[in-house]
C-alpha positions as CSV (number, residue, x, y, z in Angstrom):
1,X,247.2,169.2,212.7
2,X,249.7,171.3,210.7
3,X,253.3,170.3,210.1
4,X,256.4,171.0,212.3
5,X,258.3,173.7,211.4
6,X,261.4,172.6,209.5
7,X,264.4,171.8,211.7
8,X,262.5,172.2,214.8
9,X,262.9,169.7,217.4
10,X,259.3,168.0,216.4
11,X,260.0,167.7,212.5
12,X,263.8,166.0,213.7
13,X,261.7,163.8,216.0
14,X,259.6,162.7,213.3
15,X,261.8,162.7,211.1
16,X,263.5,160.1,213.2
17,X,261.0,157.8,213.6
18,X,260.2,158.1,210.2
19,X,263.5,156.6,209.5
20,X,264.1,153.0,208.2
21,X,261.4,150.6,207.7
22,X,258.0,151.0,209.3
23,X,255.0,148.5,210.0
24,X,254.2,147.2,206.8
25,X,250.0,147.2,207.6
26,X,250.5,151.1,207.6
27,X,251.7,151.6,204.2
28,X,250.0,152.5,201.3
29,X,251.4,151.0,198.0
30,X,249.2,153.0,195.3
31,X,250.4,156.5,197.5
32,X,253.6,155.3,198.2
33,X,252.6,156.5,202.1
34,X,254.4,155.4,205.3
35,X,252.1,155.9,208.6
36,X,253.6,155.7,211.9
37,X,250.1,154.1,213.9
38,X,246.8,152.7,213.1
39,X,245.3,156.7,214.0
40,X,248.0,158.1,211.1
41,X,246.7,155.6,208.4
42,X,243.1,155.9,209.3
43,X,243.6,159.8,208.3
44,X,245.4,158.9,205.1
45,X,242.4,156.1,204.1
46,X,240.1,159.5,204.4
47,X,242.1,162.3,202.7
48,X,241.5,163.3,199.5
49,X,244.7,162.1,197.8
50,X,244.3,158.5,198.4
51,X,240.8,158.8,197.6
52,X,241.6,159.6,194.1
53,X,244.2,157.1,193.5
54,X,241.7,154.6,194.9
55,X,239.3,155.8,192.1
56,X,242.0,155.3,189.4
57,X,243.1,151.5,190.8
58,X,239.5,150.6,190.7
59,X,239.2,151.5,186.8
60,X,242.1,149.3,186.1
61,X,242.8,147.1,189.4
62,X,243.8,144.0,187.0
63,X,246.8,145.6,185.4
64,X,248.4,147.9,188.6
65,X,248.4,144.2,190.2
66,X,250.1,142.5,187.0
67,X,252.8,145.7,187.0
68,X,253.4,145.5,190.6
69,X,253.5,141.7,190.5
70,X,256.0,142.3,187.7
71,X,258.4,144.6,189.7
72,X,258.3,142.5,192.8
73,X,258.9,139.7,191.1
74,X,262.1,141.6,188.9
75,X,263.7,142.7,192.2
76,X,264.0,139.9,193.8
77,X,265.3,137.2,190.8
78,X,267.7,140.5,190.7
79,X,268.5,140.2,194.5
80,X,268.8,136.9,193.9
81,X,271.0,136.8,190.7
82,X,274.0,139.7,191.9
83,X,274.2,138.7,195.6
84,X,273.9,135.2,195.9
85,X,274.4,134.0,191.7
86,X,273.6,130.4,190.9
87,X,274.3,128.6,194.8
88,X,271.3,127.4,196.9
89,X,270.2,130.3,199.2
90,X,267.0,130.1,201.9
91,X,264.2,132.2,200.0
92,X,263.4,134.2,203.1
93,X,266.9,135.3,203.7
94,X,266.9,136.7,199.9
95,X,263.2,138.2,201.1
96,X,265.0,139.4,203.7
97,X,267.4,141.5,201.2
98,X,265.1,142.8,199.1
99,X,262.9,144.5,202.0
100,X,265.7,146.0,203.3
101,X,265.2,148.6,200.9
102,X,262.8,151.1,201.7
103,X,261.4,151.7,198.3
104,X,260.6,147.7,197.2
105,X,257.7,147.1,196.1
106,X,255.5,145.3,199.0
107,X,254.5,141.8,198.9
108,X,250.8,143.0,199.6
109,X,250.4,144.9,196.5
110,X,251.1,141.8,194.0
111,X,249.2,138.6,193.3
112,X,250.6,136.8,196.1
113,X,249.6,136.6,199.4
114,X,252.9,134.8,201.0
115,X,256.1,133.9,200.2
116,X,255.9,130.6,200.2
117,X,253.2,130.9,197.3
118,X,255.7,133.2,195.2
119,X,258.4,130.6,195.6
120,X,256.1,128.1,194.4
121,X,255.3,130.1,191.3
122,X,259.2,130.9,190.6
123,X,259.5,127.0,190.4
124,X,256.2,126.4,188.1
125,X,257.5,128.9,185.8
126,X,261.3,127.6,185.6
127,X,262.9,130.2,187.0
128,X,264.7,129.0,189.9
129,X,265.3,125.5,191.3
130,X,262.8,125.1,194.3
131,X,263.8,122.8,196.8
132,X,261.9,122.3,200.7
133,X,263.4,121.1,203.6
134,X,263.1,121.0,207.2
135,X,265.2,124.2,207.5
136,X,262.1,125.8,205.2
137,X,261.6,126.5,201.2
138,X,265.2,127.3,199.2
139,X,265.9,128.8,196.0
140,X,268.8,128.3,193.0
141,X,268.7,130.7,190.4
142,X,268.8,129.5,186.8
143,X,271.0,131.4,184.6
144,X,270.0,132.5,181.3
145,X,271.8,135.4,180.4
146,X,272.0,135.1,176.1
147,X,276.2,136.2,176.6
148,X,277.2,134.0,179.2
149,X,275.6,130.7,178.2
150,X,276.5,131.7,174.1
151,X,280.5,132.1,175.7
152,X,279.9,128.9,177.7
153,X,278.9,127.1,174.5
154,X,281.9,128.5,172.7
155,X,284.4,127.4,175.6
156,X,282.7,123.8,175.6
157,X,283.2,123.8,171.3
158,X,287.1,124.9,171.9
159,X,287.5,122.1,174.6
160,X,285.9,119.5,172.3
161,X,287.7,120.5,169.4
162,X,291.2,120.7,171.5
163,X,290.3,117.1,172.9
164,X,289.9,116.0,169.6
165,X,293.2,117.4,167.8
166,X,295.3,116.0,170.8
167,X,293.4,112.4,169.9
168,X,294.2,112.5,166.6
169,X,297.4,113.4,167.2
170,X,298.2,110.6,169.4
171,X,296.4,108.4,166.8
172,X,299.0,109.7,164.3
173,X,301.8,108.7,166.3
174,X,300.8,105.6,167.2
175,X,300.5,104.9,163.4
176,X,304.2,105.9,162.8
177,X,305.0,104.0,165.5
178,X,303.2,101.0,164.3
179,X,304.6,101.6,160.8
180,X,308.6,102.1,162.2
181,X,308.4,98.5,164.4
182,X,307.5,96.7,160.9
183,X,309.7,98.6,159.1
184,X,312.1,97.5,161.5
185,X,310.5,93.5,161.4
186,X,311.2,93.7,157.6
187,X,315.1,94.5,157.6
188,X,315.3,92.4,160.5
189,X,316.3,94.8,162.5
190,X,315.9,94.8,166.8
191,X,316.6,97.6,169.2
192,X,317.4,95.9,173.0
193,X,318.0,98.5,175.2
194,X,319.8,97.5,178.6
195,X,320.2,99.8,181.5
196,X,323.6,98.7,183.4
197,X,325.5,100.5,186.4
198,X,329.4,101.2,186.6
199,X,331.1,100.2,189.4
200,X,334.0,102.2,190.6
201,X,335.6,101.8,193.7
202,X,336.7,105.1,195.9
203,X,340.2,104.8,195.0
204,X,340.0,105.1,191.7
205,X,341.4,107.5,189.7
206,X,338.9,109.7,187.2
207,X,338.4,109.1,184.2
208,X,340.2,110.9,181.6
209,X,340.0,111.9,177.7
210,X,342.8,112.8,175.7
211,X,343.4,113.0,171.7
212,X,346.2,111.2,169.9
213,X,346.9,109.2,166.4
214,X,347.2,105.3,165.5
215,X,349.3,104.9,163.0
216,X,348.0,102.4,160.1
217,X,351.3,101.6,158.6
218,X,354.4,100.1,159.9
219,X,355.0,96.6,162.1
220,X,353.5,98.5,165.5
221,X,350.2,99.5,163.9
222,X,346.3,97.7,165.2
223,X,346.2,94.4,163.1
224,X,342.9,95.6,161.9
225,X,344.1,98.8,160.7
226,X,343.6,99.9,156.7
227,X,345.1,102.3,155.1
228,X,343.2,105.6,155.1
229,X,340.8,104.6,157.3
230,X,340.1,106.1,160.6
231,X,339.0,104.0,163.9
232,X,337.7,105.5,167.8
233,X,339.2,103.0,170.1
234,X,338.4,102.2,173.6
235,X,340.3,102.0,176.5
236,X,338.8,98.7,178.5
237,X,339.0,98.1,182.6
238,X,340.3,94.4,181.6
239,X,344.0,93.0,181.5
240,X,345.2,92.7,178.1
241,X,345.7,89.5,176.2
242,X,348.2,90.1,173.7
243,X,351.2,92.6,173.3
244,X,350.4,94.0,170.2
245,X,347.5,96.3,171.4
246,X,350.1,97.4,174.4
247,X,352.6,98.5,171.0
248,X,349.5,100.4,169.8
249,X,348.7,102.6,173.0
250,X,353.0,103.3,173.2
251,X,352.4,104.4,169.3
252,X,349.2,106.3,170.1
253,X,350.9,108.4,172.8
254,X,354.4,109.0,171.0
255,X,352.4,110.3,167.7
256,X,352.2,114.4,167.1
257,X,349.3,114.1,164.3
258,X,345.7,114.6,164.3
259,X,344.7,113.0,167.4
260,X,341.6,110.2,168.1
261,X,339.6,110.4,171.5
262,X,340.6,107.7,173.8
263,X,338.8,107.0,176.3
264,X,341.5,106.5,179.6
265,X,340.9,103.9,182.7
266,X,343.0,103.3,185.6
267,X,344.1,100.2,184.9
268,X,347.6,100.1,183.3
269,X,346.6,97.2,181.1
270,X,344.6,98.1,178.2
271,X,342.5,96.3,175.2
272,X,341.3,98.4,172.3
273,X,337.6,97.5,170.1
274,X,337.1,99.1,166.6
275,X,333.7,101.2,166.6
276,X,333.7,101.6,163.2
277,X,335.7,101.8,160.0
278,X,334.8,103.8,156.5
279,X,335.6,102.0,153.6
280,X,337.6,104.2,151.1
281,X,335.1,104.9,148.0
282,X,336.5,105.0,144.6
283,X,336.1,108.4,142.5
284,X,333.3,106.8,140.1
285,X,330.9,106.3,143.0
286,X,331.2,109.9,144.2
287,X,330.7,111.1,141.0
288,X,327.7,109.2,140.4
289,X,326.0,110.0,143.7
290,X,327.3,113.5,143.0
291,X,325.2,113.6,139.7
292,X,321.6,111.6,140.9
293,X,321.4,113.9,144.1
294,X,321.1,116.9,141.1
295,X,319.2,115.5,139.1
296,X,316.9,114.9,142.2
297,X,317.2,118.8,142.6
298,X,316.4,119.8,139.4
299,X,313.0,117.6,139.6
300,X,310.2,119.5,139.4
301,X,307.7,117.9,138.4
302,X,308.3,115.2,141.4
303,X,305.2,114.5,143.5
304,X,305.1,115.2,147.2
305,X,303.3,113.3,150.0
306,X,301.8,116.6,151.5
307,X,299.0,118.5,149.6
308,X,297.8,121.5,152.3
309,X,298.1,125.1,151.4
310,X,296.7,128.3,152.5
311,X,293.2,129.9,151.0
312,X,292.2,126.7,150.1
313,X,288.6,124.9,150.9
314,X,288.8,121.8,152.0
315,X,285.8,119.0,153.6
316,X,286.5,117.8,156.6
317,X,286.1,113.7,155.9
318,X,286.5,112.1,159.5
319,X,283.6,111.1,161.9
320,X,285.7,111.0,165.0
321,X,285.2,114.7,165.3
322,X,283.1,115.7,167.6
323,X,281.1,112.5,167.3
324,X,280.8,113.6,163.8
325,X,279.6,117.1,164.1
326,X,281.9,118.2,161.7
327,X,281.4,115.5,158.8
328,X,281.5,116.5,155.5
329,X,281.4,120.5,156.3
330,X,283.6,122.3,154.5
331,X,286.5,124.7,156.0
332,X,288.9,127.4,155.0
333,X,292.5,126.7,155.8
334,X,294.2,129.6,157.5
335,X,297.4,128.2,158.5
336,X,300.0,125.9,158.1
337,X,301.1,124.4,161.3
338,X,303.7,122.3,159.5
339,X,303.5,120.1,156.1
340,X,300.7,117.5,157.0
341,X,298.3,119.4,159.4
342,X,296.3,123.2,159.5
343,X,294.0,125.0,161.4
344,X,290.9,125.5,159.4
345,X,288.2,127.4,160.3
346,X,284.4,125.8,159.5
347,X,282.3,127.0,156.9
348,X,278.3,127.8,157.7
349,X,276.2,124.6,156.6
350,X,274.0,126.6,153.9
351,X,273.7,130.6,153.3
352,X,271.3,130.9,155.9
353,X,272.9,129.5,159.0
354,X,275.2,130.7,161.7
355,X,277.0,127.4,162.7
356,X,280.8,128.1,161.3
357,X,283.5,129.8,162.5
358,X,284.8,127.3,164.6
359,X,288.4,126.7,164.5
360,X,290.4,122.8,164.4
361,X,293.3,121.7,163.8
362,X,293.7,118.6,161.5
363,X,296.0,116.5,160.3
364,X,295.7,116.0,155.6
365,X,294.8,112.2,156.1
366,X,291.3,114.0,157.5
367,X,290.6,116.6,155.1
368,X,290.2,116.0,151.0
369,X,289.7,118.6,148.2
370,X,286.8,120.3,147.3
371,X,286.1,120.4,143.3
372,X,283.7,123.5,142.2
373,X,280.7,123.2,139.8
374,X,281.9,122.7,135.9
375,X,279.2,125.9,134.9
376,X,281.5,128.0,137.7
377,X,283.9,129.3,135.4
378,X,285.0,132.6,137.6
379,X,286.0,130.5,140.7
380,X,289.5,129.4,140.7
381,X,291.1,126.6,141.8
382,X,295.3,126.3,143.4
383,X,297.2,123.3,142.2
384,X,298.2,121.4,145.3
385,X,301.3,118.9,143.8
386,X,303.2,118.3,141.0
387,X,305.3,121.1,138.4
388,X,302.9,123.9,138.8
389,X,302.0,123.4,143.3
390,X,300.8,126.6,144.5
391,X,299.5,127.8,141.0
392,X,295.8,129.1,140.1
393,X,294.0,127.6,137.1
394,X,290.5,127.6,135.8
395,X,288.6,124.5,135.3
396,X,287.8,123.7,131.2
397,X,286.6,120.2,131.9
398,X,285.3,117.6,134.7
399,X,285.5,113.8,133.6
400,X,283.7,112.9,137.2
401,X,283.7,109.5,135.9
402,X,286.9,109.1,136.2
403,X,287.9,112.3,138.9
404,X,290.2,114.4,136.8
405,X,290.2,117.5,134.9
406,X,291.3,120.0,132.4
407,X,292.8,122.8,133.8
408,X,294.1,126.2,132.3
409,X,296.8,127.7,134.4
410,X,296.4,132.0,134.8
411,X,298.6,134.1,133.7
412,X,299.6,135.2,130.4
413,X,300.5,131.8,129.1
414,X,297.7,130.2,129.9
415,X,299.0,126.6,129.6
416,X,296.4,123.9,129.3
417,X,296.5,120.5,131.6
418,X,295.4,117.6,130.9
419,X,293.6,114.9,133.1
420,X,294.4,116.3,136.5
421,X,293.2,114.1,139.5
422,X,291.1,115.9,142.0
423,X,293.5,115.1,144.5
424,X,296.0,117.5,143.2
425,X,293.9,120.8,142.8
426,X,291.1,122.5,144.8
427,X,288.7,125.1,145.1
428,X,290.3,128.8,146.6
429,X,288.2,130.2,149.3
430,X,290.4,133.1,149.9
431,X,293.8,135.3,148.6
432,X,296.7,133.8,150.6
């Protein structure tokens, strides 16, 4: 029976029908042939074109079943992955999804024969988390997209490490903590602190502060004034209990000088405490603290408790890194967060791995130097203390017996040092 003429009202009626998705027992996966009724698809078994794709799935009926096993199985871990991601979905509903297109490769063309045998394989093979229940079989995708987990795996690293430099830190205080209470034991020293509450009542007037003078000579002055000396006195609540500190307050308030805070109260009454005096110094003692505090300055070759400097490779020395993933690698510092601690940034284990770049932050008490080989004599090393911090020298000697060495600075003089602990100088990774 020839075709309807196109755009008649037969080829828009089949058209029509031919519209959406059709019986699935009258299509043809190898001609890629929708048929409306059993009559329509008996026709297409007998015509010549499906007799000749026959011909060709018969001469290699193993490997069209592997490819369309292949695509079926590609769509829907697809359908699965962009619409539904890594939750718990019912395997028919994603079914349901994937032969809503027109196109898809049907279920009867591939080595399965139902869904619930497909799902089965998609556990076997690791590819999704297959659960059953009463409401029927459900899936959960597995990702294992090479990006996302390698950024997943990074993000976990930056935690660990973060957790980590916030431990240490708090280790560190605690230590100085530790270290100021028996430095405080030793001078004898205590610190009582007292929270208390002021009691005013509504009638009150406010409290007021106004400069004046006390005069330290003459028969109205404070009985513990000196001569020269200056004193912050405090105006009390209480009654007073001699006349000689009401004689000071008149004197305070008649003076025109360079006034001294008092603090005012309501009460007329008043009673006045010494904070604190400073003991006139003769003009040796200035002169003498005068002269060690530039001599101090002038010290160069005075040793300092920090060590860290930029360019410099370092080995991380602690274990409680990580759980000691980071134990004796070595690391690059690239910055100076202040004297004691850096951010370093990890060295690969040996030439032909890729496990470095990570980047910590670590306090000096966890890092030490790293000394090059003795038959290295092109890599340079910075001085880390003394005269010459922050210069580069060439190693002339180890005595690893005894960890020093003889180093010869750069430059044009060249100047030669002798015995040098390893403490003090280490290998440069990079130009700072």
């Amino acid at each position: 029976m020839p075709k309807a003429e196109k755009g008649s009202v037969k080829d828009i009626a089949n058209r029509m029908k031919a519209k959406g998705l059709q019986k699935l027992k009258f299509y043809c996966q190898m001609c890629q042939k929708q048929c409306r009724d059993a009559n329509g698809f008996k026709c297409h078994l007998t015509s010549e074109n499906h007799l000749r794709q026959m011909k060709i799935f018969s001469d290699n009926a193993g490997g069209i079943l592997d490819k369309y096993s292949k695509e079926f199985e590609q769509s829907y871990l697809a359908t699965l992955r962009m619409r539904h991601g890594t939750k718990q979905v019912n395997a028919n509903n994603v079914y349901q999804e994937l032969i809503a297109d027109k196109q898809h490769i049907h279920m009867n063309a591939t080595h399965w024969t139902t869904l619930t045998e497909f799902v089965q394989y998609l556990g076997k093979t690791g590819k999704c988390v297959v659960e059953e229940n009463e409401r029927g079989w459900f899936v959960t995708y597995i990702q294992r997209d090479a990006s996302i987990l390698a950024r997943q795996e990074a993000h976990q690293r930056r935690e660990a490490a973060d957790r980590a430099a916030e431990e240490a830190q708090a280790q560190r205080m605690e230590l100085q903590r530790v270290e100021a209470a028996k430095a405080m034991d030793r001078i004898g020293a205590t610190v009582n602190v007292e929270a208390t509450t002021i009691e005013r009542q509504d009638d009150d007037h406010p409290i007021k502060v106004s400069l004046g003078t006390i005069s330290t000579s003459g028969p109205k002055g404070p009985k513990t004034g000196i001569k020269g000396s200056s004193e912050v006195l405090v105006e009390g609540f209480g009654d007073a209990e001699d006349e000689e500190g009401e004689e000071t307050v008149e004197d305070a308030k008649g003076s025109s000088s360079k006034g001294i805070p008092l603090l005012r109260g309501p009460q007329p009454s008043t009673s006045y405490v010494p904070i604190s005096t400073t003991k006139k110094r003769s003009r040796d003692d200035t002169v003498n603290e005068n002269k060690a505090k530039k001599t101090k300055k002038k010290d160069p070759d005075a040793r300092k408790d920090y060590w860290l400097y930029e360019g410099i490779v370092v080995r991380v020395i602690t274990k409680n890194l990580a759980d000691g993933k980071y134990f004796r690698r070595k690391a690059i510092v690239d910055r100076l967060v202040d004297k004691y601690t850096a951010e370093v940034e990890v060295l690969n284990s040996n030439p032909g791995a890729h496990d470095g770049g990570d980047v910590l932050r670590l306090d000096q008490h966890d890092l030490e130097t790293v000394i090059p080989k003795q038959g290295d004599r092109k890599q340079k090393v910075r001085i880390l203390n003394g005269k010459y911090r922050g210069s580069k020298a060439k190693i002339e000697y180890l005595d690893k017996k005894n960890y020093q060495a003889d180093l010869r600075l750069s430059g044009e003089d060249g100047k030669f040092l002798k015995n040098v602990p390893f403490e003090d100088f280490s290998q440069i990774g990079c130009e700072s």
